[in-house]
C-alpha positions as CSV (number, residue, x, y, z in Angstrom):
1,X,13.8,-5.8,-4.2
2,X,12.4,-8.3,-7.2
3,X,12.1,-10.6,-4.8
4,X,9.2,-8.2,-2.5
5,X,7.8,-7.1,-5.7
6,X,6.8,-10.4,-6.7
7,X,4.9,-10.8,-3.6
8,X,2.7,-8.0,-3.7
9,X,-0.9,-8.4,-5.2
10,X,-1.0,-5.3,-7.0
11,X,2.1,-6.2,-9.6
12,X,0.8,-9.7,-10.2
13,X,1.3,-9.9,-14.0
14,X,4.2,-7.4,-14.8
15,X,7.4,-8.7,-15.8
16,X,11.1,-8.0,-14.1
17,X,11.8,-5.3,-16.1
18,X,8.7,-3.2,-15.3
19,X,8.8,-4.0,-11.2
20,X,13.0,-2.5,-12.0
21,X,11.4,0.1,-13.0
22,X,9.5,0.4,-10.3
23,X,11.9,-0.7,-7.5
24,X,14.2,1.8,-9.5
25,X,11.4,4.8,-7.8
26,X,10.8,3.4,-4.5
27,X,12.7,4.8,-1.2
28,X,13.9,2.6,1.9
29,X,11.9,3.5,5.0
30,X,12.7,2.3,8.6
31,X,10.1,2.8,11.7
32,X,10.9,1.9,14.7
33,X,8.1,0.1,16.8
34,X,4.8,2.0,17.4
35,X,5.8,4.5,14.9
36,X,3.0,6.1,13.2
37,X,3.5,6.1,9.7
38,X,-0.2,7.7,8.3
39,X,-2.8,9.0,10.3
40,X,-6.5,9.0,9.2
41,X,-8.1,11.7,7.8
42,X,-4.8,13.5,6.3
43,X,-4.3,13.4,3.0
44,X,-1.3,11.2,1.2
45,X,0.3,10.3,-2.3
46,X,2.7,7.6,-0.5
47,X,2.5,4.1,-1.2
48,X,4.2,1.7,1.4
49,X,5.0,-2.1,0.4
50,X,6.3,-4.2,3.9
51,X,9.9,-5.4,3.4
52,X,10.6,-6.7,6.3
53,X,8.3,-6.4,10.0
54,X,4.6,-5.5,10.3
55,X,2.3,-2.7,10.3
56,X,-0.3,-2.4,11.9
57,X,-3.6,-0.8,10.2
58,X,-6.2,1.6,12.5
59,X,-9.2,3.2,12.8
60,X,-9.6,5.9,15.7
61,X,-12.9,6.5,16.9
62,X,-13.9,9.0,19.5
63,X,-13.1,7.7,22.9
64,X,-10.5,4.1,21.2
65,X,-9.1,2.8,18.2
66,X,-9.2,-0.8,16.6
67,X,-6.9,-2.1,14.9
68,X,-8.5,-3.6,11.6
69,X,-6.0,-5.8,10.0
70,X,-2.1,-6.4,10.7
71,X,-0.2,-6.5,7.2
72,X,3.4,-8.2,6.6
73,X,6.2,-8.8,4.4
74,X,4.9,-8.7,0.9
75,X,1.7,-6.4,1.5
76,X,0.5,-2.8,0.7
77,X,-1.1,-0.2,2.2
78,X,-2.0,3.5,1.2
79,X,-2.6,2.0,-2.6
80,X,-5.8,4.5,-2.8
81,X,-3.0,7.0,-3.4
82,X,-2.3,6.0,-6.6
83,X,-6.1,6.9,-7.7
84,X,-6.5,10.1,-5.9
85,X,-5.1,12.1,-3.1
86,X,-8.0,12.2,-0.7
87,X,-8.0,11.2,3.1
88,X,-6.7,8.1,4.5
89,X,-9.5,6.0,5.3
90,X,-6.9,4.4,8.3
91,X,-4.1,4.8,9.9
92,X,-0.7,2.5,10.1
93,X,2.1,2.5,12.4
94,X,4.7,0.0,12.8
95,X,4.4,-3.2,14.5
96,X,6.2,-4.5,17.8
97,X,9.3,-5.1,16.2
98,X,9.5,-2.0,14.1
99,X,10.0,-2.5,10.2
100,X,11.2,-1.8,7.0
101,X,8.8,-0.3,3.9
102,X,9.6,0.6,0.3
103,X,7.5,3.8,-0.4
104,X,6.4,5.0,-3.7
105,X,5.0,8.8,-4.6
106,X,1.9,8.6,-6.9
107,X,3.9,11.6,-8.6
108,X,6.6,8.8,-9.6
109,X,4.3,6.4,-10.3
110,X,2.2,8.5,-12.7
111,X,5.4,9.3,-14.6
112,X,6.2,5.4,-15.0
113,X,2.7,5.1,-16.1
114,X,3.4,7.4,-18.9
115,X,6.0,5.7,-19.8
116,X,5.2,2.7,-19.7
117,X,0.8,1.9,-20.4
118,X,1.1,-1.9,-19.5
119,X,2.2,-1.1,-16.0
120,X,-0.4,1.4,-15.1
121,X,-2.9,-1.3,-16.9
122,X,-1.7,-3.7,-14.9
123,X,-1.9,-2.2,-11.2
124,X,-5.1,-0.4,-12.1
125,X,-6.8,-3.7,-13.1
126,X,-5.3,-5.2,-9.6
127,X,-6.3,-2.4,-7.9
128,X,-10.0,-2.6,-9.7
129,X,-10.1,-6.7,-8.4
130,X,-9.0,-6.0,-4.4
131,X,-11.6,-3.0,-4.3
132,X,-14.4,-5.4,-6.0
133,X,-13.3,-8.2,-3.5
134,X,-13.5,-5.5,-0.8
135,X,-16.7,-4.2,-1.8
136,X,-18.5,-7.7,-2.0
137,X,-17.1,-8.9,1.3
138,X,-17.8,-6.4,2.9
139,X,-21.8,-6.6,1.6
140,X,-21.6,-10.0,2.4
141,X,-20.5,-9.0,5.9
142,X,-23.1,-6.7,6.5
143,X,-26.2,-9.2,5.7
């Protein structure tokens, strides 16, 4: 599981050790194909990493739904769980093929936090760089 955790964005500067210590908290998940995983508007303390497949990530509107970004191997969603547990801004279900997550509590990942300051340092100040990113792209966007 090293191997994912060096992929995804939000570890980017934490040694082996501390992603053991993380991979050491996470639970396999399996979907099968169109399997909805969250569902906007409900609240969550999951965090989902994509070991192997696709998910894709949706907004529901009124009378469709549109399907905002499609993540893979490597990527996260639900990561606003680890800063609060208010509603999912989107929901995520499992892409054609089905596929494989690792899924974190916020509960677990608090206590590794306390354990350990440089990991929750770490992740927090990712976290802090893909919402800025966010933020400004999507200003950009809307000029």
């Amino acid at each position: 599981m090293l191997k994912l955790f060096k992929r995804v964005h939000l570890f980017n500067g934490l040694n082996d050790e501390e992603l053991g210590q993380i991979a050491a908290q996470c639970v396999a998940h399996k979907c099968k194909a169109g399997e909805v995983i969250v569902r906007q508007n409900t609240t969550g303390e999951d965090v989902y990493f994509v070991e192997k497949g696709a998910i894709e990530v949706f907004v529901e509107g009124l009378d469709d739904e549109r399907v905002l970004v499609v993540l893979g191997e490597g990527q996260v969603f639900g990561e606003m769980a680890l800063i609060g547990h208010g509603y999912r801004s989107a929901s995520g279900r499992a892409g054609k093929n089905g596929c494989q997550l690792q899924l974190l509590k916020s509960a677990q990942f608090n206590e590794l936090c306390n354990g350990n300051k440089n990991i929750g340092y770490v992740v927090m100040r990712n976290l802090a760089l893909d919402l800025a990113f966010k933020l400004r792209h999507r200003n950009l966007a809307g000029m």
